[in-house]
C-alpha positions as CSV (number, residue, x, y, z in Angstrom):
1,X,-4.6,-24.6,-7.2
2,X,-0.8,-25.8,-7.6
3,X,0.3,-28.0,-5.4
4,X,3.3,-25.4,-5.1
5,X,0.5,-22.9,-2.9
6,X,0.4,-25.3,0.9
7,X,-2.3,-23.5,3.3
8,X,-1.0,-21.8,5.8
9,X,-1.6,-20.7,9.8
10,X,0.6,-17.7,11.2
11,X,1.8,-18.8,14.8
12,X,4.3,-16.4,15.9
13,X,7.0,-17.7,18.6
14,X,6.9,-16.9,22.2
15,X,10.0,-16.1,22.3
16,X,9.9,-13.1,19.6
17,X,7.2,-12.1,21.2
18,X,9.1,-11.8,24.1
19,X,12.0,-10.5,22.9
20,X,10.0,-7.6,21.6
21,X,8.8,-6.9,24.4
22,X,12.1,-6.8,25.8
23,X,13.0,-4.5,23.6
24,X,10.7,-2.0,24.1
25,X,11.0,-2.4,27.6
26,X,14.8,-1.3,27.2
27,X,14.3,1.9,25.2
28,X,16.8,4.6,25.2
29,X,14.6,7.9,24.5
30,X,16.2,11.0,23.6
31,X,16.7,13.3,26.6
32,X,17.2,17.3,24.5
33,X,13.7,17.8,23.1
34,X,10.3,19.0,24.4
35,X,8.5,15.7,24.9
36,X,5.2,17.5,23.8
37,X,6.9,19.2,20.9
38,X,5.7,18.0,17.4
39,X,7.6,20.5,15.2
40,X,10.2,17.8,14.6
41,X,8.1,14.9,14.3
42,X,5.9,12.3,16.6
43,X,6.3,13.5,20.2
44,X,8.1,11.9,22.8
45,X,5.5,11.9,25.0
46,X,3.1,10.4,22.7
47,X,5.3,7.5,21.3
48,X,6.3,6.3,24.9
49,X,2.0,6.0,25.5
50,X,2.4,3.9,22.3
51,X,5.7,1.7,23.6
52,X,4.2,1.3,26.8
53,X,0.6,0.1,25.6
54,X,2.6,-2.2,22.9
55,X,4.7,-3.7,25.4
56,X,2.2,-4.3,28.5
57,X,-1.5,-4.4,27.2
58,X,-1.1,-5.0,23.3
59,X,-2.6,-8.5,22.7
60,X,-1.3,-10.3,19.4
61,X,-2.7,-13.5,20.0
62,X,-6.2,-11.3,19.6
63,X,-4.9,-10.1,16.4
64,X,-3.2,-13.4,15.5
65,X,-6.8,-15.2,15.9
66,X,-8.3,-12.6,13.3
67,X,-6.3,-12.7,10.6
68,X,-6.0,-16.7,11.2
69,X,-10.1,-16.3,10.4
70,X,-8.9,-16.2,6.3
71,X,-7.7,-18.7,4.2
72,X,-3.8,-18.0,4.1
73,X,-1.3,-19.9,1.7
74,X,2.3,-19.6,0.6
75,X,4.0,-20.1,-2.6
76,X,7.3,-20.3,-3.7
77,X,6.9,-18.2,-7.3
78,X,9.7,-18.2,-9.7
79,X,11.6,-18.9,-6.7
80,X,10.4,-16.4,-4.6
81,X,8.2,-16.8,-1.2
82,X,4.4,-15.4,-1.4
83,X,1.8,-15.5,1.4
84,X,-1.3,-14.6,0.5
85,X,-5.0,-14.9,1.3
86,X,-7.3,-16.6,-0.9
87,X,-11.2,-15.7,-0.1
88,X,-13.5,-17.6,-2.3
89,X,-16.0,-15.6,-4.1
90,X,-20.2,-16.4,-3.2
91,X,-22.0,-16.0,-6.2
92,X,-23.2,-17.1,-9.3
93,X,-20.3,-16.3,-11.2
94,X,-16.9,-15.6,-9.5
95,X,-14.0,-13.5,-11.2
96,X,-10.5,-13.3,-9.2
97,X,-8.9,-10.4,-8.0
98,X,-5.8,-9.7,-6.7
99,X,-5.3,-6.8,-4.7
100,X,-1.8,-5.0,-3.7
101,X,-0.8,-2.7,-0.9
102,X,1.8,-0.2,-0.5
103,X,4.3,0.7,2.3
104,X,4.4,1.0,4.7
105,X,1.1,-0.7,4.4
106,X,0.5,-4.8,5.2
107,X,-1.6,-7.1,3.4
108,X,-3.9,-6.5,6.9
109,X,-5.1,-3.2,5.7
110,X,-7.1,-4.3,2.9
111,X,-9.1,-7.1,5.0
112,X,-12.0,-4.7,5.8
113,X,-12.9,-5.2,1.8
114,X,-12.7,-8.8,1.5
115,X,-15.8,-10.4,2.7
116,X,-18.0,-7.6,1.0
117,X,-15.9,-7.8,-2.0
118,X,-16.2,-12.2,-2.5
119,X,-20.1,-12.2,-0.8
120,X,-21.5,-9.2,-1.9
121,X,-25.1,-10.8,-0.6
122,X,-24.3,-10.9,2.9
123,X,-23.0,-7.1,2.9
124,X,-26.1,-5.5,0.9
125,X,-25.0,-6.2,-2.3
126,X,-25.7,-8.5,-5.5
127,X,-24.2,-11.5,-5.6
128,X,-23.6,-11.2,-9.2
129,X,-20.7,-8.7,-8.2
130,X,-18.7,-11.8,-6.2
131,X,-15.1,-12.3,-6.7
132,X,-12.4,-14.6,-5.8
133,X,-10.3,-12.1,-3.5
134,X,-6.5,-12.7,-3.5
135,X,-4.4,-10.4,-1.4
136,X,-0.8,-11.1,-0.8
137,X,2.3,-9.5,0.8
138,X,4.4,-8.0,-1.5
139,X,7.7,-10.0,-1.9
140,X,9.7,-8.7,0.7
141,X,7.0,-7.4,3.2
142,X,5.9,-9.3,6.2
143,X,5.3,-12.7,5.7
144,X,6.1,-13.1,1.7
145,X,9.8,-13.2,3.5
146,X,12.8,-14.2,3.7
147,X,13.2,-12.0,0.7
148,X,14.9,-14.1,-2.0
149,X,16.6,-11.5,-4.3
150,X,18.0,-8.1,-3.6
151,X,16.6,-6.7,-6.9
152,X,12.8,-6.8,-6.6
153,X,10.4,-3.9,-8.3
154,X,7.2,-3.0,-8.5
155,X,7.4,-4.6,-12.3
156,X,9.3,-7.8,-11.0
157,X,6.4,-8.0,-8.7
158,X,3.5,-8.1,-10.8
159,X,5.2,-10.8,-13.1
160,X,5.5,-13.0,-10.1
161,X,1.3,-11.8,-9.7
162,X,0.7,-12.9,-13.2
163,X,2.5,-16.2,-12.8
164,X,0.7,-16.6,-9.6
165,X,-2.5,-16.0,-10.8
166,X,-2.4,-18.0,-13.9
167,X,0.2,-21.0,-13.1
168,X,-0.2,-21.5,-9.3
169,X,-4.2,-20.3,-9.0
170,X,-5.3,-21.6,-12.6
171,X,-7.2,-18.3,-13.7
172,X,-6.8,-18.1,-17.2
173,X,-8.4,-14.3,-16.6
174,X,-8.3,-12.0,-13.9
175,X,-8.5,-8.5,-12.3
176,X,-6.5,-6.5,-10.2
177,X,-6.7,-3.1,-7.8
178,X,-3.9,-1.4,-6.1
179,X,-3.0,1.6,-3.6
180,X,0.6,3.1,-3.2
181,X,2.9,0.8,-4.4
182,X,0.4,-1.6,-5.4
183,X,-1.0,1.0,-7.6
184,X,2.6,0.7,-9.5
185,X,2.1,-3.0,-9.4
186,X,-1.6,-3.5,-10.8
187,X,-0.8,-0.8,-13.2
188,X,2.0,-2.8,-14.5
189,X,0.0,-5.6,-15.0
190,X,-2.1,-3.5,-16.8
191,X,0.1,-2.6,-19.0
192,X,2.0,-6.1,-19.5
193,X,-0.6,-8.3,-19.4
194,X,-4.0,-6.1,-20.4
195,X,-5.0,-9.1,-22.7
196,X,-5.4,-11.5,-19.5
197,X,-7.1,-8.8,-17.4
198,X,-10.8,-7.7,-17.2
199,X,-9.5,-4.8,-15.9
200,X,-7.6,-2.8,-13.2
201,X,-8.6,-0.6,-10.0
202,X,-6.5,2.1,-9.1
203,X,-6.0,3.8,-6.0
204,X,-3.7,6.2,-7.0
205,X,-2.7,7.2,-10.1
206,X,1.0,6.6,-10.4
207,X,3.2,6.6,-13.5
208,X,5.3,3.7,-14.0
209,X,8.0,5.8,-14.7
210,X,7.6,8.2,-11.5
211,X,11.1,7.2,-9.9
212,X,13.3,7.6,-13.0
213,X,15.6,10.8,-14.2
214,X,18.5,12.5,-12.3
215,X,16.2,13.6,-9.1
216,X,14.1,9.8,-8.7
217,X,13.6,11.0,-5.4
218,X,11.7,14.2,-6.8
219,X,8.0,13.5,-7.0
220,X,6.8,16.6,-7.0
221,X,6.8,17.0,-10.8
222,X,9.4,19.7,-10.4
223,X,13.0,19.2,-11.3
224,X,16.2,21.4,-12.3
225,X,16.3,23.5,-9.0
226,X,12.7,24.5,-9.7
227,X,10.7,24.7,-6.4
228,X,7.3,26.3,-6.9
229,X,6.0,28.5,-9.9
230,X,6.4,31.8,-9.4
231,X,3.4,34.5,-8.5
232,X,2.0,32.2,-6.0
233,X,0.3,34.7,-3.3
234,X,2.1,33.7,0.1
235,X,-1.1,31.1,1.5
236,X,-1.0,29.3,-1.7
237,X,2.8,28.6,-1.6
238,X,2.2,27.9,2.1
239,X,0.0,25.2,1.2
240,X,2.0,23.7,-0.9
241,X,5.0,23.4,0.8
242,X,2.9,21.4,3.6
243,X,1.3,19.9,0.8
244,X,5.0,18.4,-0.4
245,X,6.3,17.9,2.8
246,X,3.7,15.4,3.4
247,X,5.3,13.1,0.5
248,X,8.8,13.7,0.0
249,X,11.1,12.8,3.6
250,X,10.8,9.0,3.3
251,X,11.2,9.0,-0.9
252,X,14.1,11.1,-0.7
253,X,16.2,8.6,2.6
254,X,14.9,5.3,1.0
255,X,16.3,6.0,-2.9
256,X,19.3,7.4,-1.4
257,X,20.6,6.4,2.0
258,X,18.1,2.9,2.4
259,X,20.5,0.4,3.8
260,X,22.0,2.6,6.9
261,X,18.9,3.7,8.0
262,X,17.7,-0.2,7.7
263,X,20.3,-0.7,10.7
264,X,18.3,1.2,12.8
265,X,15.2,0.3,12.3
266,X,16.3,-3.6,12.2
267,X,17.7,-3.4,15.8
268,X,14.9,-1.0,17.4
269,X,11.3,-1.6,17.2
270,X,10.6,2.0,18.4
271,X,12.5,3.2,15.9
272,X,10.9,1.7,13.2
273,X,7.3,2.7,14.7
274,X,8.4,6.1,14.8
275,X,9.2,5.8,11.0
276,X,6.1,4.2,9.9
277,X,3.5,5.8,12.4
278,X,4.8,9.4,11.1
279,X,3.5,8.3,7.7
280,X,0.1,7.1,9.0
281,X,-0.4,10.7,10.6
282,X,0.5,13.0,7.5
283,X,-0.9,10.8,4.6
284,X,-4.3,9.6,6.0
285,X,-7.4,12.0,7.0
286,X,-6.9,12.1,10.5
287,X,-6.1,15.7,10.8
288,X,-3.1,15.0,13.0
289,X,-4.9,12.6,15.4
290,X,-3.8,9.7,14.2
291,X,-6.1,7.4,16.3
292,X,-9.0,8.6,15.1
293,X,-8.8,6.6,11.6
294,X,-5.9,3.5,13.1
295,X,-6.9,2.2,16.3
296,X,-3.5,1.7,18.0
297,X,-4.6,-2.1,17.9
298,X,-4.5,-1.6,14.1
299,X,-1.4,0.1,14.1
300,X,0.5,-2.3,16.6
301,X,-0.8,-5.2,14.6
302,X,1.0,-4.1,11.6
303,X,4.2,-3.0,13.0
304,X,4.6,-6.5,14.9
305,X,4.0,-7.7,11.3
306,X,6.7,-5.6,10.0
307,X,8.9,-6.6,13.4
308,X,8.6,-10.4,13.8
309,X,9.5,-10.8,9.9
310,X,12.6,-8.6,10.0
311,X,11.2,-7.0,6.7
312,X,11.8,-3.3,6.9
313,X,15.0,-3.8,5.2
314,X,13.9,-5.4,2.4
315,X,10.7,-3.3,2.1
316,X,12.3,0.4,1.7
317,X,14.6,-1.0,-0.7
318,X,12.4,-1.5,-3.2
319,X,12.3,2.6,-3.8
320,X,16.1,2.2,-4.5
321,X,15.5,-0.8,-6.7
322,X,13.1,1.0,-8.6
323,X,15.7,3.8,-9.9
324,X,18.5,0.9,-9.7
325,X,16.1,-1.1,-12.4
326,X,14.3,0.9,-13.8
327,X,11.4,0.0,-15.4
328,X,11.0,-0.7,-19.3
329,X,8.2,-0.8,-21.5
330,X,6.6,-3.6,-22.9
331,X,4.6,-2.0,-25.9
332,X,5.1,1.9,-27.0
333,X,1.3,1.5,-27.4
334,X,-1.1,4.1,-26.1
335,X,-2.8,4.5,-23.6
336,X,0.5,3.1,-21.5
337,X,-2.1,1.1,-19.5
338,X,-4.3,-0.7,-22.2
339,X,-6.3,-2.3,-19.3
340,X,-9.4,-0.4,-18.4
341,X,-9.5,1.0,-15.6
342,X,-11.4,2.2,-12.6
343,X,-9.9,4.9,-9.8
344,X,-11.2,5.9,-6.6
345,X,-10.3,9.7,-5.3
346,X,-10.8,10.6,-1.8
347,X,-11.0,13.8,-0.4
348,X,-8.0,13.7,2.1
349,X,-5.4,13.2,-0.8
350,X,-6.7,16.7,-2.7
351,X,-4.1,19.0,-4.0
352,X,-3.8,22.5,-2.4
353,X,-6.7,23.8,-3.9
354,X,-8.6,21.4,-5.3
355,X,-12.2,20.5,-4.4
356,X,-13.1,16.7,-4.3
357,X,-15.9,17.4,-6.7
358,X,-13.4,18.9,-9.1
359,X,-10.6,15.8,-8.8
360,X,-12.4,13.7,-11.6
361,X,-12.6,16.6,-14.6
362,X,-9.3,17.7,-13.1
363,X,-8.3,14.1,-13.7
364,X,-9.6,14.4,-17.5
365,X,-8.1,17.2,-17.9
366,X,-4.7,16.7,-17.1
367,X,-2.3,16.6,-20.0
368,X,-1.0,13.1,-20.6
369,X,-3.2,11.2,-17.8
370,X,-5.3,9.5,-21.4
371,X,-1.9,8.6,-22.6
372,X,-1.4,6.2,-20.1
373,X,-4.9,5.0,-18.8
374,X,-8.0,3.6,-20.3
375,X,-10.4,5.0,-17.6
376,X,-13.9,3.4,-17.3
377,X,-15.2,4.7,-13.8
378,X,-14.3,7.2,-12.1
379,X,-15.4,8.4,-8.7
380,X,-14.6,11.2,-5.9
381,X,-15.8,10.5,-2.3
382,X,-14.9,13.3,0.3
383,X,-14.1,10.8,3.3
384,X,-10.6,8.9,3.4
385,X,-7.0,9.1,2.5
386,X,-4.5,7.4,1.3
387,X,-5.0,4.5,3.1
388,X,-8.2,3.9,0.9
389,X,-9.1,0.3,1.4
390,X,-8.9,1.0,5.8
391,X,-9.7,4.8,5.5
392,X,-13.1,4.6,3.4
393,X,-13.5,0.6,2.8
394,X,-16.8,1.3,1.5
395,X,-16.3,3.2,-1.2
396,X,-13.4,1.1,-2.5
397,X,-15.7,-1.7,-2.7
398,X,-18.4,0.0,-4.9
399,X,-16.1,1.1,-6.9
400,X,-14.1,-1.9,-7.4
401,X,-17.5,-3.5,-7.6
402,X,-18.6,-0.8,-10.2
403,X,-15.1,-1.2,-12.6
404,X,-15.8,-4.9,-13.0
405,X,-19.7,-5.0,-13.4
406,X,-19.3,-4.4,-17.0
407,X,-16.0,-5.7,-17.8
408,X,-16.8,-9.2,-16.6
C-alpha cells in the first residue's frame, strides 16, 4: 500500500453531534397538510416519529463502533480525498475488488457483503472464492470529502478507482461491482480499463451514455414529447406511470435546478431525510413500509453520514455534471463494455409486466444490451430491490462470487 493511503478511525465531534440534534429539535413543520396524508409524499406524522427518535434515542456512537470494526483508510488521489475500507481477503488465493455505491446510498450499505465476500469459509463458502474487498465513498459523498473539484463524474471517478487500485493499492489486476451510480462507475472501468480487470459485477444495467441528449433528465427511454405507446389498455398504462414516477422526481431537480435545492437540504437535516428517505420507500421492496427492509437505525446511520460531512451538495451534483461533461468513449469497440461481466436482477426492480423468471431472456433479448456488455452470469432472484447489496446481500455475494470463479 502507498504511503499516500494513512489508516483511518471516524470520530465524529460532540459538538456536531449536538448541533444536529439541535437542529432537529428546532424544526419548523408545515402546518396546511393532513399529517397522515401520503399522496404528496412521506407523511408528516411519520417523519416527526423519525426526528423525534433521531434526536432523543438514536445512538451514533453504536453505529460509530461498527463501522470502526473495518479497516478504514484515506487517500489523497490525483488530488482528490478517498476513504475507503480495505478488508483483506482469507484464502488461498486473494483477488481485489472494489465495490461502488450509488446515491443516495453510503459506502455503509454494502458492509453486509464484506466479510462473506473476503472469508468465504467462515460464511459457508470456499475459501478459494476470497477477495480483497475495497469499498470506498464516492468522491464527494460522506467521508471521501471536502470535495476537491466541482466537476466530478461517474467516468472521473473510476479513473481515480483505477489509479487507486493500481498506484496506491499495488494490484496490477483487479475486479469491480457496482449498483446505481456505481454501476456507471464499474461499467466504466469496464470499458476503459477491461485489460486490467478480471471482470465487472453489475447491479444495474446502465448505459454510460444514459444522461446525455436534449432531455438528460429523461430516463424513461422516451423522448420528443412521447409519453407512453399508444394502445396500452388503461391498467397497463396505470402501471407504468407508477412504474416511472418511481425514478424520474430526483433525476429531473438534480440535472436541472441542483444547487438551490442544495440550500435546503445543507441548512435542514429534516429536509434532507425527507429527500433521501422518499427514495428508500419507492425504489427498495418494502411495499411502502419502509422499515421493514432499513431499520431506522440503518437509515439514521446513513443520513448522519450524509449530515456531519456537509455532502449533499456535492453528491446531487454529480447528475448535473454528468450532462455538463458528458462522457466520451475510449474505444468505438464492441461490446462497449469489453470486461465480462456478471449482473444480479431482483425481483423488486421488474418492469410493469415482467416476471423475475423472464428478466434474464428479456435481458438477452433486448436490442443493443450485447452491444455494450460481455455477459458471463446472469441471475434473477425474486427477493430485493434496488438496494441490492442491503436488500438481498446474499444473493449479491453468490453472484459476485459466481462472476469471478472463472475469471480469476
Amino acid at each position: 500500500m502507498s504511503a499516500e493511503s494513512t489508516p483511518w478511525k471516524l470520530t465524529v465531534a460532540d459538538a456536531d453531534l449536538d448541533e444536529l440534534r439541535r437542529r432537529l429539535r428546532a424544526t419548523r413543520w408545515p402546518s396546511d397538510v393532513d399529517p397522515d396524508d401520503d399522496y404528496y409524499g412521506t407523511t408528516v406524522s411519520y417523519l416527526r416519529e423519525l426526528t423525534d427518535y433521531w434526536a432523543e434515542e438514536f445512538d451514533w456512537r453504536a453505529v460509530e463502533s461498527a463501522i470502526n470494526e473495518f479497516s478504514h483508510y484515506r487517500a489523497l488521489v490525483d488530488g482528490v480525498p478517498v476513504h475507503f475500507i480495505k478488508e483483506p481477503g482469507r484464502g488461498p488465493a486473494p483477488i481485489p475488488i472494489i465495490l461502488s455505491h450509488g446515491w443516495p446510498w453510503t459506502f455503509w450499505d454494502w458492509h453486509k457483503v464484506i466479510r462473506p465476500l473476503s472469508d468465504p469459509g467462515a460464511f459457508g463458502g470456499h475459501p478459494a472464492d476470497a477477495f480483497d474487498v475495497i469499498v470506498p465513498s464516492l468522491p464527494g459523498f460522506g467521508f471521501s470529502t471536502p470535495a476537491s473539484r466541482p466537476d466530478m463524474t461517474f467516468w472521473k471517478a473510476a479513473d481515480l478507482w483505477h489509479t487507486l487500485m493500481t498506484r496506491e493499492l499495488g494490484y496490477r489486476r483487479y475486479a469491480a461491482g457496482g449498483c446505481d451510480f456505481g454501476a456507471l462507475v464499474t461499467g466504466q472501468l469496464g470499458h476503459k480499463y477491461a485489460d486490467q480487470l478480471y471482470g465487472v459485477y453489475l447491479g444495474h444495467a446502465i448505459h454510460l451514455d444514459l444522461f446525455q441528449g436534449e432531455r438528460p433528465w429523461d430516463i424513461t427511454g422516451y423522448t420528443g414529447g412521447v409519453t407512453l405507446p399508444d394502445g396500452l389498455d388503461p391498467e397497463a398504462r396505470r402501471r407504468l406511470l407508477r412504474y416511472r414516477e418511481r425514478l424520474v422526481p430526483h433525476v429531473a431537480v438534480h440535472m436541472l435546478d441542483a444547487q438551490n435545492l442544495s440550500y435546503a437540504l445543507s441548512d435542514s437535516p429534516v429536509g434532507m431525510l425527507a429527500w433521501i428517505l422518499c427514495r428508500w420507500t419507492k425504489w427498495s421492496a418494502c411495499g411502502g413500509d419502509v422499515e421493514s427492509v432499513f431499520p431506522r437505525d440503518h437509515m439514521l446511520a446513513n443520513a448522519t453520514i450524509w449530515w456531519v460531512t456537509n455532502s449533499i451538495t456535492s453528491s446531487i451534483h454529480w447528475y448535473a455534471n454528468t450532462h455538463r461533461y458528458p462522457w466520451v468513449p475510449s474505444h468505438d469497440r464492441k461490446p462497449v463494455i469489453e470486461a465480462p461481466m456478471g449482473m444480479s436482477f431482483l425481483g423488486g426492480e421488474n418492469p410493469p409486466g415482467l416476471r423475475t423468471q423472464d428478466r434474464v431472456e428479456a435481458f438477452l433479448t433486448r436490442r443493443g444490451q450485447l452491444d455494450w456488455y460481455h455477459p458471463v452470469y446472469l441471475k434473477a432472484h425474486e427477493a430485493g430491490g434496488h438496494f441490492g447489496p442491503w436488500e438481498n446481500p446474499q444473493a449479491v455475494v453468490e453472484d459476485v462470487r459466481a462472476t469471478m470463479r472463472e475469471l480469476r
